[in-house]
C-alpha positions in Angstrom: -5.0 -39.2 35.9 -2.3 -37.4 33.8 -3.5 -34.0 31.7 -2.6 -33.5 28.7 -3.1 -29.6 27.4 -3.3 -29.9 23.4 -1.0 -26.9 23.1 2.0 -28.7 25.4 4.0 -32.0 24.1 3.8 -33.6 27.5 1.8 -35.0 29.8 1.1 -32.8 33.9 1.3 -35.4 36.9 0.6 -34.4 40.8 3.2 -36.2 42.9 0.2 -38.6 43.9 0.1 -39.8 39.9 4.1 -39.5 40.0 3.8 -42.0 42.7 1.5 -44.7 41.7 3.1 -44.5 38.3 6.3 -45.4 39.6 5.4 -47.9 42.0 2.9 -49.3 39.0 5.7 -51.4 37.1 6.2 -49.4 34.0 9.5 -48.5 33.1 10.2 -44.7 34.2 12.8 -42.3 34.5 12.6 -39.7 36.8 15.0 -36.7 35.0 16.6 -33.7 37.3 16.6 -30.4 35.3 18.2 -28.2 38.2 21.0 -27.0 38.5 24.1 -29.1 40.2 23.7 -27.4 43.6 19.8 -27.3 43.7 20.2 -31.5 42.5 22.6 -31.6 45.3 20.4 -29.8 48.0 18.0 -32.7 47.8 16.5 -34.9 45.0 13.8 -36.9 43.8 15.2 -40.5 44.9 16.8 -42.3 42.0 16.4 -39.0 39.9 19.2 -38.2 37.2 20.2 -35.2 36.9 20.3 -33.7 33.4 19.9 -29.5 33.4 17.6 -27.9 31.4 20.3 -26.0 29.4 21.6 -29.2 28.5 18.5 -31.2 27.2 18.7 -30.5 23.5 22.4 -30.7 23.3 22.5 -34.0 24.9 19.3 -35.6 23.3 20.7 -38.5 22.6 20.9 -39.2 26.3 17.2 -39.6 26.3 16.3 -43.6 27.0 14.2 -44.3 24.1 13.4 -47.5 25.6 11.3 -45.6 28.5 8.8 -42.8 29.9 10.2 -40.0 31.0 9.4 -37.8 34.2 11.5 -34.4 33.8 10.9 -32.5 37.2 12.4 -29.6 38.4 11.6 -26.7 41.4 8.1 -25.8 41.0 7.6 -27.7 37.0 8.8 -24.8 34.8 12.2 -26.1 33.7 10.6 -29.4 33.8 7.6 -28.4 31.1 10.9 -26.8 28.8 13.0 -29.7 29.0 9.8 -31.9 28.0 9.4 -29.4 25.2 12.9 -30.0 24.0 12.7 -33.6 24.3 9.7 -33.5 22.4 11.8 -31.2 19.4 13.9 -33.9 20.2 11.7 -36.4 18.6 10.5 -38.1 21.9 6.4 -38.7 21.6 4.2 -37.2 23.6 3.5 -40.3 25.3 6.4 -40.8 27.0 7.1 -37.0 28.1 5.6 -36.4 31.8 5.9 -33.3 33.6 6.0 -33.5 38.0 3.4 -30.2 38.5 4.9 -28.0 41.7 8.2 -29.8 41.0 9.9 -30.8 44.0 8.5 -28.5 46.5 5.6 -30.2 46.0 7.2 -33.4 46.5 8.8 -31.9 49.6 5.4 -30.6 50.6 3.4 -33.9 50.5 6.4 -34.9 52.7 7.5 -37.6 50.1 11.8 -38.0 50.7 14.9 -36.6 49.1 18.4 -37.8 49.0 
């Protein structure tokens, strides 16, 4: 079940919870906050990228119309670009944050592209 810390805008998920949420029905996207080259190296499937230094300034990128999953290396980047979409005006029930990033995807042995 997703955690919610009252001090953070945004819901923590395990890539178990990342998985049965997507595979669940709901409409998700799944948001890239790496860099180019680390998106590059290997990605969440169907993951946009969108890098963290960019989030604010492109705001109005943000599907308004969906949940969003921001996920980075190991779920830093990813809790600050949750935090800007949140400054952004997104609720807190839509912001979701991929704990461990994707290394931990990697590590649960779940694929890239």
């Amino acid at each position: 079940m997703p955690t919610k810390d009252e001090r953070e805008p945004f819901y923590r998920i395990t890539v178990a919870e990342m998985k049965e949420m997507l595979a669940d029905g709901e409409e998700y996207v799944v948001i890239d906050v790496r860099n180019p080259d680390e998106y590059g190296a290997g990605h969440v499937p169907g993951a946009s990228l969108l890098p963290v230094n960019s989030v604010f300034a492109r705001r109005d990128e943000l599907p308004t119309d969906k949940k969003i999953i921001f996920v980075c290396q190991v779920g830093q980047r990813s809790a600050l670009a949750a935090e800007m979409a949140a400054a952004a005006g997104v609720p807190a029930d839509r912001l979701y944050n991929l704990e461990g990033g994707t290394d931990s995807w990697r590590k649960a042995g779940e694929p890239v592209e």
